[in-house]
N, C-alpha and C positions, 0 to 999 in steps of 0.2 A: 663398674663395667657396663658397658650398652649393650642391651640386647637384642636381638633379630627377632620378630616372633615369625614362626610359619603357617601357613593358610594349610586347614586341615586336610593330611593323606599325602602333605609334600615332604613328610619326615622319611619314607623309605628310602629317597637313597642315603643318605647319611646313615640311617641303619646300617645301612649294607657297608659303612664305607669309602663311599663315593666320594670325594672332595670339593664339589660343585654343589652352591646353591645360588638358582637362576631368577631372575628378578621376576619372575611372575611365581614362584614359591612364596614370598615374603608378605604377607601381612601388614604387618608394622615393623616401624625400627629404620635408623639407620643411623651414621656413624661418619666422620673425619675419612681419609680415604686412607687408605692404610691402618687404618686403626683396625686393634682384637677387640671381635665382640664375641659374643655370648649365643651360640644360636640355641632357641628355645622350639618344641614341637608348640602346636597350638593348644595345649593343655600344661605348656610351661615345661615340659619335660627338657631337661640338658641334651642338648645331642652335639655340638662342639663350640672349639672354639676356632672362631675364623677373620681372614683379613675381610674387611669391607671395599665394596669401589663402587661408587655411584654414580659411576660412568659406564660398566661395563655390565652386559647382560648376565655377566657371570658373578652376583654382587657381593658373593664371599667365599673365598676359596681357603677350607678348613686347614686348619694348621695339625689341630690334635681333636680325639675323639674324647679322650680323657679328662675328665671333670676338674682332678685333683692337680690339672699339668696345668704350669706357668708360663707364658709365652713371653719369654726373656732375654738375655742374651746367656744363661746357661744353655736353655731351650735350644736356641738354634747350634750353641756348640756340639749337643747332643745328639745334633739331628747330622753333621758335618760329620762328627765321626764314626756315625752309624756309613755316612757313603762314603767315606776313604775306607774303611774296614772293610766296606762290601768289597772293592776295588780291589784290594790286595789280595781277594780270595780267588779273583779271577784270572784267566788264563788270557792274558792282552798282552801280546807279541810287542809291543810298539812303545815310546815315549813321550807317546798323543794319547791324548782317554779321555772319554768324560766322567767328569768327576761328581757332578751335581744333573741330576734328570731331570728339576722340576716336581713333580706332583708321584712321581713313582718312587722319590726318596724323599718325602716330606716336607718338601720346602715348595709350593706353586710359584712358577711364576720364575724359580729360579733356574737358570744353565747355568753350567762351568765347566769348560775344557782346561785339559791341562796338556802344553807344550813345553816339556821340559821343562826349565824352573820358571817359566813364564804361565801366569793362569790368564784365562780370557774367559769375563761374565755376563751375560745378560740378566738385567733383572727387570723382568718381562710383565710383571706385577705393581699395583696396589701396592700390597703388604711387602713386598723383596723391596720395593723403591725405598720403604719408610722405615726398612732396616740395615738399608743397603750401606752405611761404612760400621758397623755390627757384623756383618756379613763378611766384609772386605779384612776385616781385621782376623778376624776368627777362620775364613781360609786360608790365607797365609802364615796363621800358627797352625792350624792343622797340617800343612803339606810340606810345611818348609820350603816353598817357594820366593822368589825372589822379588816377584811385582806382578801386578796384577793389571790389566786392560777391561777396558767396560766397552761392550759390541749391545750397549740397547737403541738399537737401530732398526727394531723388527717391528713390521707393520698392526703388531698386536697391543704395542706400548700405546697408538690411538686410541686402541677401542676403550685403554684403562684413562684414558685422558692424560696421559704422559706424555712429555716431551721428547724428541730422539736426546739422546748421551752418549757420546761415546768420547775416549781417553783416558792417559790414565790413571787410575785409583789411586795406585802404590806402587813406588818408584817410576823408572823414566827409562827412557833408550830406545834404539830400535826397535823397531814392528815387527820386523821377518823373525820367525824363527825355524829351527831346524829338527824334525821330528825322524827317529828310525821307526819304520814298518814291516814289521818281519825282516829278510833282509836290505830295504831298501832304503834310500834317504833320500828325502821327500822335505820342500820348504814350502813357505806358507804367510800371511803376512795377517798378521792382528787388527790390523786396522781396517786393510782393504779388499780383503778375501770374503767369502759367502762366507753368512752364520757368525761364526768365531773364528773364520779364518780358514777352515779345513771340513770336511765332509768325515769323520772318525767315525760314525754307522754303520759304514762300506768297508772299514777295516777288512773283517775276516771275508766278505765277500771278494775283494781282492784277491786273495790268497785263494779261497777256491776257483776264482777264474783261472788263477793259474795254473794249478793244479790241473784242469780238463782242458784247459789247453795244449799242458805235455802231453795229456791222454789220449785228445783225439788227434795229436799232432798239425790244429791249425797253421796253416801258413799265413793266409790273409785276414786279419782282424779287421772288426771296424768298430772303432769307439768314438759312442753319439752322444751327444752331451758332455765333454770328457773332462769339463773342468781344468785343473791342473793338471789330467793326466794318469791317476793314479791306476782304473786299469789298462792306461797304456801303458806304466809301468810293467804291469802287472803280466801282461801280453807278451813282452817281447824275455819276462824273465821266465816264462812257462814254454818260450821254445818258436815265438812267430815268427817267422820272417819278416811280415810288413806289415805293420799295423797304421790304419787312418785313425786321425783324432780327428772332432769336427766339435768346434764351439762358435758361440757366435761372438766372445770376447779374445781381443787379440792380447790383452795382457796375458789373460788365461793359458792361451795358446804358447806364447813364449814359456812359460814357467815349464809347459808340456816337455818342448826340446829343451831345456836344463835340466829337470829331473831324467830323462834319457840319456844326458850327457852324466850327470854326478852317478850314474849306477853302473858306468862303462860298459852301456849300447852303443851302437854304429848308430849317428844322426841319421845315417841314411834307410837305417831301418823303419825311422817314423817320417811320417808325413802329418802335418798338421794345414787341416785349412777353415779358413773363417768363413762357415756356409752356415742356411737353413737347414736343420737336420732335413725335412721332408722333400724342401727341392732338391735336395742330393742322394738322396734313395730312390727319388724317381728318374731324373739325369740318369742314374746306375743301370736302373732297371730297363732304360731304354737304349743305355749302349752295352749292354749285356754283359756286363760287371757283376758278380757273384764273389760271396765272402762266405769262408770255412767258420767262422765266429764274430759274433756282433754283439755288441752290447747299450742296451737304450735306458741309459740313466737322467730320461727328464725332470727337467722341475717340476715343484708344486702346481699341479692341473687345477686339485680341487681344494683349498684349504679347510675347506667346513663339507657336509653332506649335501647343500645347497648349491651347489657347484658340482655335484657328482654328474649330471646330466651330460652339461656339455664337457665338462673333461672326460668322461666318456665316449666319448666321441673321437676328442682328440688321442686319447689313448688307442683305442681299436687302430684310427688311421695310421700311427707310426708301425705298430704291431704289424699291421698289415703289407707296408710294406718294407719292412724289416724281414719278414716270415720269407717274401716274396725274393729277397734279394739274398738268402741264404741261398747256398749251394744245397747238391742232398746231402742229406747228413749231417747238415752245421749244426752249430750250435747259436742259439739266441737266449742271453744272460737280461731278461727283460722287467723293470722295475717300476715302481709306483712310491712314492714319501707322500701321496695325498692320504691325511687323515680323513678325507669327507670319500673315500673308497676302501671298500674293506678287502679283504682277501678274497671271501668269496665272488665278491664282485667283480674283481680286477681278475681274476680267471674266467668271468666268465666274459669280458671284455678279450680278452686275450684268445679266449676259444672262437668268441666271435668274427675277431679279425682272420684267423686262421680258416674259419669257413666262407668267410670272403674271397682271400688268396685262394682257395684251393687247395690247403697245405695241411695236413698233419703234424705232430711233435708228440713226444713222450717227454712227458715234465720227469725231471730227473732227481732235483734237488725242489727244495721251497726254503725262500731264505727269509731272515728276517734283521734286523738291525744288531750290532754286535752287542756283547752281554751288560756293557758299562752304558748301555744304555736300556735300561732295565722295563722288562713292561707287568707291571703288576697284577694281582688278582680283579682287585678294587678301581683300577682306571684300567680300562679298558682302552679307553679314547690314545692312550699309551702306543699303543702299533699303530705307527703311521707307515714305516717302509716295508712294503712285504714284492718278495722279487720269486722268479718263475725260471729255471732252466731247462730249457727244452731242446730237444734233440729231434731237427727237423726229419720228420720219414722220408 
């Protein structure tokens, strides 16, 4: 087995846990990319065992802490039914879930959603790539699923020197699948959809927009970033009147008015239009347009902390005039999935926008990504979405 050796005082996080060891840690040592090695403190001390990529700043991401553990195809079975077993303890309304986190259930590098008997994986890694029909095989005896899709199309397979993949693994047919969400049914397409095809983090955040939509009896909603659609779903089943969806993709948008249609809304309750979220809150604000609830579910600002800066920025300014285009009293359901932003930050981004406006709110809720997607003690780096509802004064 190859060994990593670490440059002295770089063994604490693996101490702790951590599952990251970064190429300025390493001493000597290296290894095939995908391959298990052996990581050693600088006094030889075991401290795990992990994938190698000497491509990526990140150049072993630990499998196990465990000396006596074998990194196998028992191993990964082990590791599979440790995250179905989580899964089944949990309270997930829906027959969308994620079924594999990555680094918060043991396996780096790895996703896996599950849409009904369809799974959709990213293997986002190094060590997932150089396990990857191991993998493929071993979730679909785990789940009894019927075929599996590969979505490694995400821009982090470069930094491991990978190529994009995507197709599929096991079995064949269509793409689209059809998921229920609490009560709603909601379609989705494996191949061509963001991620794995569907946003399933926002699950329960759904359901509580709708919930304080009954409450505070919004009429007009506005859903910024809206994707598919899903709190536009979400909106008109909590009691709206009219809700706007605003994407800048028109596939997107069509999916919006079907899922309205398949849950027996009035089309004429939604309106969807293909705008700039910001030049359309400003338009609003100048023709004196105000909304009882709004919700700003942007994309990724800042992927890394390096990027915190200016997506800072960009965040305050929708906030700001989002805050601005609430009526009194609205509600604003306001969100961040950048990992290089943290919670405290992103409130304080969000306070800031709000003393720009003018505006007060009482944060009512703090939300975070649903539970099948799990954030650990030991990876922190694990909360990337943390969302804000606030109840403008």
């Amino acid at each position: 087995m190859k060994a990593i050796r670490l440059r002295p005082g770089k063994e604490r996080s693996l101490l702790r846990r951590h599952p990251w060891v970064f190429e300025g840690s390493i001493a000597r040592g290296k290894a095939d990319a995908g391959e298990t090695v052996r990581v050693e403190a600088d006094d030889g001390r075991f401290l795990a065992w992990g994938a190698y990529s000497g491509s990526s700043m990140i150049r072993v991401r630990a499998w196990s802490f465990d000396e006596a553990e074998r990194i196998d195809r028992a191993f990964f079975e082990r590791r599979i039914a440790a995250a179905v077993a989580l899964r089944a303890r949990l309270p997930i309304a829906s027959t969308g879930l994620r079924l594999v986190h990555g680094e918060a259930d043991g396996l780096p590098g790895l996703v896996v959603d599950r849409y009904g008997d369809t799974l959709c994986a990213q293997f986002l890694s190094a060590g997932s790539e150089r396990w990857k029909d191991t993998l493929a095989d071993l979730l679909l005896r785990a789940t009894g699923a019927a075929r599996l899709y590969e979505r490694s199309d995400a821009g982090v397979r470069g930094l491991e020197g990978l190529p994009v993949q995507t197709g599929w693994l096991r079995g064949e047919g269509d793409t689209e699948c059809t998921i229920t969400e609490h009560d709603w049914q909601l379609t989705l397409d494996v191949a061509h959809g963001h991620k794995t095809g569907y946003y399933l983090d926002q699950r329960d955040n759904r359901a509580l927009f709708a919930r304080w939509v009954r409450r505070l009896g919004s009429r007009q909603v506005l859903n910024c970033y809206c994707y598919t659609g899903g709190f536009t779903v979400a909106a008109l089943a909590g009691g709206a009147e009219q809700v706007t969806s605003i994407d800048s993709s028109a596939p997107a948008l069509a999916r919006v008015q079907a899922h309205v249609r398949a849950n027996g809304f009035e089309e004429a309750r939604s309106e969807t239009l293909d705008e700039d979220v910001n030049a359309f809150l400003r338009r609003s604000l100048e023709a004196g347009r105000r909304w009882d609830a709004i919700v700003l579910d942007p994309p990724k600002f800042a992927p890394t902390a390096a990027h915190a800066e200016r997506a800072a920025r960009a965040y305050k300014d929708i906030n700001r005039l989002a805050l601005l285009a609430l009526a009194p009293g609205g509600l604003l359901f306001t969100f961040s999935c950048s990992g290089g932003i943290g919670p405290e930050l992103f409130h304080k981004i969000v306070a800031g926008a709000g003393l720009d406006a003018g505006v007060d709110g009482a944060i009512v809720e703090r939300v975070g990504a649903a539970p099948d997607h799990p954030q650990t003690l030991c990876f922190p780096e694990g909360e990337y979405l943390k969302g804000l509802l606030i109840l403008k004064s």
